[in-house]
C-alpha positions in Angstrom: 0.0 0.0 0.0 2.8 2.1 0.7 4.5 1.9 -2.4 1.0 2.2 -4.2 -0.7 4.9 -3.2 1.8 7.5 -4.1 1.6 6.9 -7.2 -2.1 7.6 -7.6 -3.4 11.4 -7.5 -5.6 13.0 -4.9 -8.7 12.1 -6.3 -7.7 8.6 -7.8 -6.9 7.0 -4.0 -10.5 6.3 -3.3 -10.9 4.6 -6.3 -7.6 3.1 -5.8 -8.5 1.8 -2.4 -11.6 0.5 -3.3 -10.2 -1.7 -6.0 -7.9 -3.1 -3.8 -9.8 -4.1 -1.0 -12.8 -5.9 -3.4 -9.5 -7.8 -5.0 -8.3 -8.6 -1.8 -11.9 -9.4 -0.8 -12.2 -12.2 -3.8 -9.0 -13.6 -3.3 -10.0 -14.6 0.2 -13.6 -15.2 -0.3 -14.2 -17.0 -3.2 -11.5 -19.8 -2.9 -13.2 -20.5 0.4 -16.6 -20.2 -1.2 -16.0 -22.9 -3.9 -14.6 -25.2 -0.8 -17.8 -24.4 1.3 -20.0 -26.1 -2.3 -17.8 -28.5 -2.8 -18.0 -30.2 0.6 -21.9 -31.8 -0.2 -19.9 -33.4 -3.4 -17.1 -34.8 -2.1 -16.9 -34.6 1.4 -15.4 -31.8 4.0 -12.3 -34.3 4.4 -11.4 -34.6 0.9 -12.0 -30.6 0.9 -9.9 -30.0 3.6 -7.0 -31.7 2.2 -7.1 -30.6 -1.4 -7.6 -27.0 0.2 -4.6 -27.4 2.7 -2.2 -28.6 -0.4 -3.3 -25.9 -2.4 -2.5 -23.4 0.2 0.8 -25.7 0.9 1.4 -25.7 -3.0 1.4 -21.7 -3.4 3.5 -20.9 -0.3 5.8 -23.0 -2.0 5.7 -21.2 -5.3 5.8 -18.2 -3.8 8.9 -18.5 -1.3 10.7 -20.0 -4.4 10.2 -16.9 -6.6 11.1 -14.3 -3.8 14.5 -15.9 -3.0 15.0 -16.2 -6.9 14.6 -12.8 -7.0 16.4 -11.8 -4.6 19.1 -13.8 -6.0 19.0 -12.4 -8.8 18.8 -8.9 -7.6 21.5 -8.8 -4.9 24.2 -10.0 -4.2 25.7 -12.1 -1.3 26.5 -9.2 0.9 23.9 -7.2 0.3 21.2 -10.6 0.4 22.7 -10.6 3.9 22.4 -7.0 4.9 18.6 -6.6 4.1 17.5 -9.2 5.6 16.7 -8.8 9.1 18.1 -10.4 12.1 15.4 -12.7 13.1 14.4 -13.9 10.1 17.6 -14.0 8.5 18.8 -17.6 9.0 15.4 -18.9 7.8 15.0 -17.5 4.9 18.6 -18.3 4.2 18.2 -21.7 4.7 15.0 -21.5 3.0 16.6 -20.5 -0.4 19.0 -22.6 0.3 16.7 -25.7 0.0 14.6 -24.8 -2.6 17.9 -24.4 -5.0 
């Protein structure tokens, strides 16, 4: 949000805004909406699981492409400058395993 909303003029935030939140909105509701119908077809177990590997399967996806890029876009001693402290040996080991 940060980074976004200066780039949008006085009277565009609103607008801005609102777009964001009904994105952020769908993203979270209508996955868990199609779970919610599927249940009476296939049961809440079989649900549950392909939900929770889904989930599982994107984090995945997701952690791999940050520490690409932040491979690609630093280097070494920089990678280890910007991350912080507490998280640093977790996401190093993190990247580390997903090479």
């Amino acid at each position: 949000m940060s980074a976004l909303l200066p780039t949008a003029e006085a009277h565009q935030r609103a607008g801005l805004l609102a777009t964001f939140y009904v994105l952020s909105y769908l993203a979270l509701g209508l996955p868990a909406l199609v779970a919610g119908a599927s249940v009476p077809l296939i049961g809440l177990d079989t649900v549950a699981y392909v939900y929770g590997a889904v989930v599982i399967v994107l984090a995945m996806i997701s952690i791999s492409r940050h520490c690409a890029a932040l491979r690609t876009r630093l280097t070494k001693g920089q990678l280890r400058k910007r991350l912080r402290p507490s998280f640093r040996r977790w996401r190093i080991l993190l990247c580390r395993c997903l090479e």
